[in-house]
C-alpha positions in Angstrom: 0.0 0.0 0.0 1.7 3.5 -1.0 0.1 6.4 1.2 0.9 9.9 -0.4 0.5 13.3 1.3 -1.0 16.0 -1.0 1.9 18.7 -2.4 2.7 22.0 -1.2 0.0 24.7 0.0 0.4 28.1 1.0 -1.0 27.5 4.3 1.5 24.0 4.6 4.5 26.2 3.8 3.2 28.3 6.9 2.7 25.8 9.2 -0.7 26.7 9.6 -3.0 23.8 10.5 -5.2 22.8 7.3 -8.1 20.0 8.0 -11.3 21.3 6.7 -10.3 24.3 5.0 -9.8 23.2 0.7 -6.7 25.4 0.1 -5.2 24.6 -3.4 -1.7 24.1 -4.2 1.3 26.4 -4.6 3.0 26.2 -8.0 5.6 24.5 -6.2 3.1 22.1 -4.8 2.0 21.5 -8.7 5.8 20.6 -9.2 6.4 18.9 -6.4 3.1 16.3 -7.4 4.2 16.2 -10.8 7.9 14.5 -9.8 6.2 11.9 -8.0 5.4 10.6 -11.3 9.0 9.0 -11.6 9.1 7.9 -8.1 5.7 6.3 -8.1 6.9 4.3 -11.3 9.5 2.6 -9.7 7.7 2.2 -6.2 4.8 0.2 -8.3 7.4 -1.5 -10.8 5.2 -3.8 -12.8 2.3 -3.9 -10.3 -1.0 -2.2 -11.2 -2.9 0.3 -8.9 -6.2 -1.7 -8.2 -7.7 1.0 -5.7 -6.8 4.7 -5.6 -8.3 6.6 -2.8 -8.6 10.4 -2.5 -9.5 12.4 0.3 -12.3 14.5 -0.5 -9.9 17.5 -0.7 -8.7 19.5 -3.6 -5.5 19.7 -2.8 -5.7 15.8 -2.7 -7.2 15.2 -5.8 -4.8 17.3 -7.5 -2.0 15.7 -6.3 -3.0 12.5 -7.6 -4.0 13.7 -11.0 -0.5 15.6 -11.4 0.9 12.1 -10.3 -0.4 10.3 -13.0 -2.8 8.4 -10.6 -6.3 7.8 -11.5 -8.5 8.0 -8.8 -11.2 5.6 -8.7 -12.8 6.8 -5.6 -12.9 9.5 -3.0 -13.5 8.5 0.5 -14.2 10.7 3.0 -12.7 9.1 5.6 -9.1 10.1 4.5 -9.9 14.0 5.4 -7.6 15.5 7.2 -8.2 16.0 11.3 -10.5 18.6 12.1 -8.5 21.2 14.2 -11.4 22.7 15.3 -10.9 26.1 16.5 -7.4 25.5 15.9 -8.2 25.6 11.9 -5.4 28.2 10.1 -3.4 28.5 13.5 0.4 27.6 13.8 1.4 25.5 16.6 3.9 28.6 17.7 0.2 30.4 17.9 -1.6 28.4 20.0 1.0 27.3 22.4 0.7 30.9 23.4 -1.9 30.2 25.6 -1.5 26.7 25.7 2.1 26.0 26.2 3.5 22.8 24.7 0.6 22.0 22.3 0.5 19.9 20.0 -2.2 18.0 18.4 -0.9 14.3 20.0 -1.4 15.7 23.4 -3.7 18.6 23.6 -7.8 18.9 23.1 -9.0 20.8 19.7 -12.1 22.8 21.1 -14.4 21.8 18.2 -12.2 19.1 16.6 -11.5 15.7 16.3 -9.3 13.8 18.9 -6.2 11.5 17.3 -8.5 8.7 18.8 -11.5 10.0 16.5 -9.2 9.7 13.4 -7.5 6.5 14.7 -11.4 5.0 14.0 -11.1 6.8 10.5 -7.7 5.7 9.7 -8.7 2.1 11.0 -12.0 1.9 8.6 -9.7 2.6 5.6 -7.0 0.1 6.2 -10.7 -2.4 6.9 -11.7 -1.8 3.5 -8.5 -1.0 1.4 -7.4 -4.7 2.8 -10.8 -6.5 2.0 -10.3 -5.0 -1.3 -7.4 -7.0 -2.1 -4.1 -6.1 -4.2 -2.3 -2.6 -4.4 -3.4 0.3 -2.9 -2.5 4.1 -3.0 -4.0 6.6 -0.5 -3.7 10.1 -1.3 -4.4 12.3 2.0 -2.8 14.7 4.2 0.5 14.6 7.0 -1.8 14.1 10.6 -4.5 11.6 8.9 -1.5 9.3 7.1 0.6 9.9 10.3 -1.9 8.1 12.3 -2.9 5.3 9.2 1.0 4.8 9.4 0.1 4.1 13.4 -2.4 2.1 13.1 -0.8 0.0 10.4 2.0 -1.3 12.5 -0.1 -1.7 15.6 0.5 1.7 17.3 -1.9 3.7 19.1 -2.9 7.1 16.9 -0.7 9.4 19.0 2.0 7.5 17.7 1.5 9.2 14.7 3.2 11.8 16.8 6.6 10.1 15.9 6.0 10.1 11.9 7.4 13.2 10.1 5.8 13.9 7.0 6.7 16.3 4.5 4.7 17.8 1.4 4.4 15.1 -1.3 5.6 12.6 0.4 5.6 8.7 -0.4 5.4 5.9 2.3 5.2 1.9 1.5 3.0 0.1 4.1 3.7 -3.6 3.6 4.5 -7.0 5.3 7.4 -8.6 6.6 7.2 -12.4 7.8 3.6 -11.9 7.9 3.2 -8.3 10.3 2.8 -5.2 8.9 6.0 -3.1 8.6 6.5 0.4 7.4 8.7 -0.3 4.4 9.4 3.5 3.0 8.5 6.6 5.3 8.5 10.5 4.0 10.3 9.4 0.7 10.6 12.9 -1.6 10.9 12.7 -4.9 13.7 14.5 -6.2 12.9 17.5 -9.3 15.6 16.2 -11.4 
């Protein structure tokens, strides 16, 4: 399974916190999507796609397009976490009045907890995996961060210990039967 984050937006290149709020990509987000396309070739080798999943987002959906992906279905569970009041806000922002925040360990007044998008997370992996063969996912940093979690059996706050950049690639797979994070935050490189 290949999880990909959605390319640059003005508001990721800020730091500000982007779940529900459809803010298109930069021009350097177009690029970055666009030299995936090599990457994603040799990820997939000779293997087909057979499900690619979008989150319901723009900046999602463009991604995959300038990927070279074909999405053949949108699924709303693979929004991003809802921040709540906390939408558009950097972390340096909010830990003004609440000091060492971060979205692992503090309450979003009007959000989702990482618990609330573990469930999310965990009803994607249920029905990429009863779908059989190859999957991509195409999504944002705090909703793969936890997926990557959940995959290898970690509670969703241990998304807490996945970076993710913009455009990124991970390989979810198996080793010796258990699920393994095979590639983490790959970038594709804009040759």
């Amino acid at each position: 399974m290949l999880l990909i984050r959605h390319g640059q937006t003005e508001w990721a290149a800020a730091g500000r916190h982007t779940g529900r709020t459809d803010v298109p990509l930069t021009a350097v987000g177009e690029q970055q999507a666009k030299a995936l396309r090599p990457l994603l070739a040799e990820l997939l080798g000779d293997t087909t796609a057979s499900i690619v999943l979008s989150s319901p987002m723009e900046r999602a959906r463009r991604t995959a397009e300038l990927a070279g992906l074909s999405v053949t279905g949108v699924d709303p569970d693979l929004a991003e976490m809802d921040y709540g009041a906390y939408e558009g806000m950097t972390t340096p922002e909010i830990s003004r009045t609440v000091p060492g925040f971060t979205v692992w360990t503090h309450p979003l007044p009007g959000g989702e907890t990482p618990a609330q998008v573990g469930e999310r997370a965990d009803a994607v992996l249920s029905r990429v995996g009863a779908a059989g063969g190859t999957a991509v996912l195409v999504a944002h940093g705090h909703l793969l961060r936890v997926l990557g979690a959940r995959w290898v059996g970690l509670d969703p706050t241990g998304g807490g210990l996945l970076a993710l950049g913009t455009a990124a690639v991970c390989v979810l797979g198996r080793e010796h039967g258990r699920p393994v994070l095979r590639h983490w935050n790959l970038q594709a490189t804009n040759g």
